[in-house]
C-alpha positions as CSV (number, residue, x, y, z in Angstrom):
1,X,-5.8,-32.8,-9.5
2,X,-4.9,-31.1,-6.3
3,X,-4.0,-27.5,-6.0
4,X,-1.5,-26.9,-3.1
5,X,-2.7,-23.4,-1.0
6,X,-0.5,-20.7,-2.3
7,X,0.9,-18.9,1.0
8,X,-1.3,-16.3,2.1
9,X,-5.0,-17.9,1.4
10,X,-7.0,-19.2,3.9
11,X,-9.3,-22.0,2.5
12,X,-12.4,-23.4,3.8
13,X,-15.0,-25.6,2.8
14,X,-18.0,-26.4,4.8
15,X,-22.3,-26.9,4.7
16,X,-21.9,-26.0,0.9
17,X,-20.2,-23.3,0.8
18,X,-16.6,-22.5,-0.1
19,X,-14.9,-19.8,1.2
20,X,-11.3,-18.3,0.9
21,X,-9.8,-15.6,2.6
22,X,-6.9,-14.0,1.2
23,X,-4.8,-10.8,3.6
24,X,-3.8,-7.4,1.5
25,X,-0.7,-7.3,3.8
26,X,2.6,-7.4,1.7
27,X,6.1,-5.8,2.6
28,X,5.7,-2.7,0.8
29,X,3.1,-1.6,3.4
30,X,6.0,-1.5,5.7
31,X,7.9,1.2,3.6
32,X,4.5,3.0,2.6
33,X,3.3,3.0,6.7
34,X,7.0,4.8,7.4
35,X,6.5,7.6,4.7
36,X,2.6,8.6,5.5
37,X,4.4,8.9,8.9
38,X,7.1,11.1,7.6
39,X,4.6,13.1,4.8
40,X,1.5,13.4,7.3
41,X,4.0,14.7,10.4
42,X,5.3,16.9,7.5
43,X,2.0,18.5,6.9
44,X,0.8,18.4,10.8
45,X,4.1,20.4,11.2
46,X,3.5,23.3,8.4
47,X,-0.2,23.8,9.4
48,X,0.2,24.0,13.6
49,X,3.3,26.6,12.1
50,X,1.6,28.5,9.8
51,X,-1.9,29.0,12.3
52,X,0.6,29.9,15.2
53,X,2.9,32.0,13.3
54,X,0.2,34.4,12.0
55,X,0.7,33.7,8.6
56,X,-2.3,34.5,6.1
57,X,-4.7,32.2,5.9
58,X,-4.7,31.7,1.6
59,X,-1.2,29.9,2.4
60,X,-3.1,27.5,3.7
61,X,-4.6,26.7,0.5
62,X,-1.3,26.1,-1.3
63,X,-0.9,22.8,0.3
64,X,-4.2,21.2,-0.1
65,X,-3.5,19.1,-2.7
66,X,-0.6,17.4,-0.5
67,X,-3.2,16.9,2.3
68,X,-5.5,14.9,-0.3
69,X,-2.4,12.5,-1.2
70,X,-2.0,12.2,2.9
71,X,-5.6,11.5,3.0
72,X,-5.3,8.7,0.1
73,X,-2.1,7.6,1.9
74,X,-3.1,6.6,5.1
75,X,-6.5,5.2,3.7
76,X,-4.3,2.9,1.6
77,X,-1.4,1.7,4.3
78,X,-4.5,1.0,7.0
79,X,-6.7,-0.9,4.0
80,X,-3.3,-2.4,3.5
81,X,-2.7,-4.0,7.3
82,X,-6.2,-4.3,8.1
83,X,-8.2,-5.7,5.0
84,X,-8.5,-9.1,4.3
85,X,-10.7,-9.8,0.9
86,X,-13.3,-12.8,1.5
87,X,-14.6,-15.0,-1.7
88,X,-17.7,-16.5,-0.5
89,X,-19.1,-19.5,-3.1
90,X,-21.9,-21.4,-3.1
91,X,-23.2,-23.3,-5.7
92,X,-25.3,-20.4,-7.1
93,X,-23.9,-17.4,-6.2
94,X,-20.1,-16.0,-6.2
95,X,-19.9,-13.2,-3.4
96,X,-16.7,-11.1,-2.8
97,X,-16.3,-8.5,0.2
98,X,-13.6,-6.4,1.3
99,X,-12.9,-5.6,4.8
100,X,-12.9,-4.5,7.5
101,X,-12.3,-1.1,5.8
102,X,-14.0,0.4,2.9
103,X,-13.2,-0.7,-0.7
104,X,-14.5,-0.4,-4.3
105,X,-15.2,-3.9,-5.7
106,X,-17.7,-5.4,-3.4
107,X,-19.8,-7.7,-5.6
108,X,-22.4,-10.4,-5.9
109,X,-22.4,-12.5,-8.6
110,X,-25.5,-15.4,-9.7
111,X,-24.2,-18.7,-11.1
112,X,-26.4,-18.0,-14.4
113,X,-24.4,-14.5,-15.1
114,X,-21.3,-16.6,-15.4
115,X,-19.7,-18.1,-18.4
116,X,-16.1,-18.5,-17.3
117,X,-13.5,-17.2,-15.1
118,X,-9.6,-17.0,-15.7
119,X,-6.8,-15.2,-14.8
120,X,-4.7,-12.1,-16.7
121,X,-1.8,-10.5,-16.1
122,X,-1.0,-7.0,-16.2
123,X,2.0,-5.5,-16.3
124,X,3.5,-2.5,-15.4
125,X,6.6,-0.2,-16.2
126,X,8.5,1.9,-14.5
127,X,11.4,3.6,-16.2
128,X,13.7,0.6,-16.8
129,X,11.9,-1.5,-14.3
130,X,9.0,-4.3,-15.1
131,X,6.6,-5.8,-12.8
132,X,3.5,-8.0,-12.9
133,X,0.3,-7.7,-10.6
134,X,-2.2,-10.4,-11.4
135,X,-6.3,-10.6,-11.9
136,X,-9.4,-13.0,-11.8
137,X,-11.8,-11.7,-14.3
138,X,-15.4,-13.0,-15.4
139,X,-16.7,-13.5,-18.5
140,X,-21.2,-13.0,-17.9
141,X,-23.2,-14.4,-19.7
142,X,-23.8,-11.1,-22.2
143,X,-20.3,-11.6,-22.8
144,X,-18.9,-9.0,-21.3
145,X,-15.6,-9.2,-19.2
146,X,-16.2,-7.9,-15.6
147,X,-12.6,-7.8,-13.4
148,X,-13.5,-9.7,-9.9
149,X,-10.3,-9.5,-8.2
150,X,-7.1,-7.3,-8.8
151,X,-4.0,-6.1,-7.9
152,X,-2.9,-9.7,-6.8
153,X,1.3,-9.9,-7.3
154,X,1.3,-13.9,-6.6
155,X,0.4,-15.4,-9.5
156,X,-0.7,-18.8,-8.0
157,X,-3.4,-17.0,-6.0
158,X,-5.2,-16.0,-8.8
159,X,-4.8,-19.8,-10.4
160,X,-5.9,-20.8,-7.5
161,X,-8.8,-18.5,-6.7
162,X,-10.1,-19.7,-10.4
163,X,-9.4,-23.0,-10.6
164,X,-11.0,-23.3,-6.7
165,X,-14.3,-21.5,-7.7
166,X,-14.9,-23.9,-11.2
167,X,-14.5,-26.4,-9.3
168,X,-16.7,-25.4,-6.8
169,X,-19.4,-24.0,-9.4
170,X,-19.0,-26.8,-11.8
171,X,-17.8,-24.3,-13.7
172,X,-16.0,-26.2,-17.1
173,X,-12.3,-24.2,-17.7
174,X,-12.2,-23.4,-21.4
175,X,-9.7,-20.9,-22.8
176,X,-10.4,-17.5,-22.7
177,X,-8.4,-14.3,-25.2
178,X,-6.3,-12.5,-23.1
179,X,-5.8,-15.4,-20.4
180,X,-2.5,-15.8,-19.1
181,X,-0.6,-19.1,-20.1
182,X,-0.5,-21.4,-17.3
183,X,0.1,-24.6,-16.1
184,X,-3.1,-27.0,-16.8
């Protein structure tokens, strides 16, 4: 069967290896990039105020925890334009990397370790409002479930990414608990 490329993947396949590419950029960063303006100018604002106004120094303190969420914000709005997440597969090995920036979930995985791959959904709630992001987990071969990729909000990424990478690894798709329903 052939799989269209969902919108956002880069595919390539070449001297036995596989590899697709797949950007973190997505609208919201838009939004998120204007308010780490707004709350980081904010802060930049209260402390040149505070150290040339003469107040005490212990005030300083009191907004420390809103300079860690400015920290964590711009981290996550540059990760968010600049990082691209790379699936490299070769017929032994499954390698994923995140970059150019910094990012938990940098792995390398040996054909042996896995059983199966598939695909979950996960869904959030907020108030009144639902939403989905999606996943590509592992199942290794002592059976336990190790999450590869996540965060993913188009669905036919992850089917993609899984259905790509069994192909790839001769990998036989057999149902898995907790796999989303989709489209065989």
């Amino acid at each position: 069967m052939i799989t269209p490329i969902p919108t956002g993947i880069n595919f390539t396949q070449e001297n036995g290896q596989l590899t697709i590419t797949r950007r973190w950029f997505s609208p919201i960063i838009i939004f998120l990039l204007f308010f780490t303006i707004l709350w980081d100018g904010f802060l930049f604002f209260f402390y040149k105020m505070m150290f040339w106004g003469g107040m005490p120094t212990f005030i300083a303190l009191f907004p420390i925890l809103h300079v860690a969420v400015g920290i964590g914000l711009t981290y996550s709005v540059l990760t968010g334009l600049l990082n691209k997440t790379i699936i490299t597969v070769y017929m032994d090995e499954l390698t994923i990397r995140h970059r150019p920036l910094p990012w938990r979930g940098n792995r390398t995985l040996h054909r042996n370790d896995i059983l199966q791959l598939y695909c979950e959904e996960v869904s959030h709630r907020n108030g009144h409002r639902h939403s989905s992001s999606y996943r590509m987990n592992a199942v290794l071969s002592n059976q336990r479930k190790l999450v590869l990729i996540s965060g993913i909000s188009d669905r036919s990424q992850v089917i993609y990414f899984e259905k790509e990478i069994e192909k790839f690894m001769g990998i036989q798709d057999v149902p898995v608990a907790g796999e989303m329903r989709q489209y065989r």
